[in-house]
N, C-alpha and C positions, 0 to 999 in steps of 0.2 A: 226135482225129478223132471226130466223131459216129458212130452208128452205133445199135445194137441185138443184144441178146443174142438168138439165135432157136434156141428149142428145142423139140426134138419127144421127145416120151413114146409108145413102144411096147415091146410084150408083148416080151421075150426070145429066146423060140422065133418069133414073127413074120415073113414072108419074103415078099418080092415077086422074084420073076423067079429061082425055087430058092433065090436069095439071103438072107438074114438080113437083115433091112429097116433096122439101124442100122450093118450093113455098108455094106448098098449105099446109103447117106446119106451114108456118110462119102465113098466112093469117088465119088460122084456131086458131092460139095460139091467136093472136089479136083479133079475132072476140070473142072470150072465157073472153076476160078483162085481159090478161094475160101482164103485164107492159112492157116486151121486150124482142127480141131474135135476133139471130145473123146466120149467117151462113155462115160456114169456110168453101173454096174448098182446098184439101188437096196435096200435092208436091209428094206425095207418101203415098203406101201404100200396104198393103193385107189381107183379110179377110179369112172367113174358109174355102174356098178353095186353100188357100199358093198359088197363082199367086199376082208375085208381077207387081202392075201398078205404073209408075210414070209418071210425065208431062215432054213429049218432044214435043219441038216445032213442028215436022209432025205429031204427035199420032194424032190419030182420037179422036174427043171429046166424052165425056158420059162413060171413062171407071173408072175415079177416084170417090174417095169420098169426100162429099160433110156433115160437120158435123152442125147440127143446131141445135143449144144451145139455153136453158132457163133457169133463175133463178126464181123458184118457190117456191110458200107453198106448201105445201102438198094439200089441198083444190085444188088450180091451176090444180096441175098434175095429180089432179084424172079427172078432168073437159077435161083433153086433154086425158090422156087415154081413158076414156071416148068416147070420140067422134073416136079413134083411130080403138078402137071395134067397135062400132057402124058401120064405115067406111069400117070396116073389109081390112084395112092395115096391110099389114104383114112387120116392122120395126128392127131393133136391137134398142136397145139405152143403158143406162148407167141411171142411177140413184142413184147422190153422197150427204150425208147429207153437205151444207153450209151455212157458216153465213154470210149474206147480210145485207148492209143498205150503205146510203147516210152519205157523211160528208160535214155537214154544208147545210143541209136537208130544203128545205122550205115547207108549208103546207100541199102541194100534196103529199108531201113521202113518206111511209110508214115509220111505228115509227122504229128504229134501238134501238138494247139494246148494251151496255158498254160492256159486256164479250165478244165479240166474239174475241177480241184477246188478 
């Protein structure tokens, strides 16, 4: 199945609506019908302001990032964007064309085509 990796990069401690902003992403992708998403806290890193933060064991928490991934249709990701504006979240993210499906797939899956690799 085509599709796209789309992921958004935000601070750790981060929060829209008292929430934790790659909570309320995840819970928002899901409530959207969106099949599943993940989200990475990261070992290091730095954004566009070049301060680099890494994880040390006294650092104060909330200054890394925190990336929450989904593999999407296109339909999906306009359905989260969507709700993103709506929300009026101000995000980064990435948005990569890929080929997704299930090997050895049962009913639920969505169909997978033969050329993706």
């Amino acid at each position: 199945m085509q599709g796209s990796f789309f992921r958004f990069y935000v601070h750790e401690n981060q929060r829209h609506r008292g929430r934790l902003v790659w909570e309320w992403l995840l819970e928002q992708a899901n409530k959207l019908g969106i099949r599943g998403g993940s989200a990475f806290r990261a070992m290091a890193g730095f954004g566009r302001h070049h301060t680099l933060h890494e994880a040390h064991f006294f650092e104060l928490a909330g200054t890394l990032t925190v990336e929450v991934e989904f593999i999407v249709t296109q339909e999906e990701a306009q359905k989260l964007l969507d709700r993103l504006h709506q929300e009026k979240v101000r995000l980064f993210y990435a948005y990569t064309p890929a080929c997704f499906g299930v090997i050895n797939p049962d009913a639920a899956d969505p169909p997978s085509v033969g050329d993706c690799v």
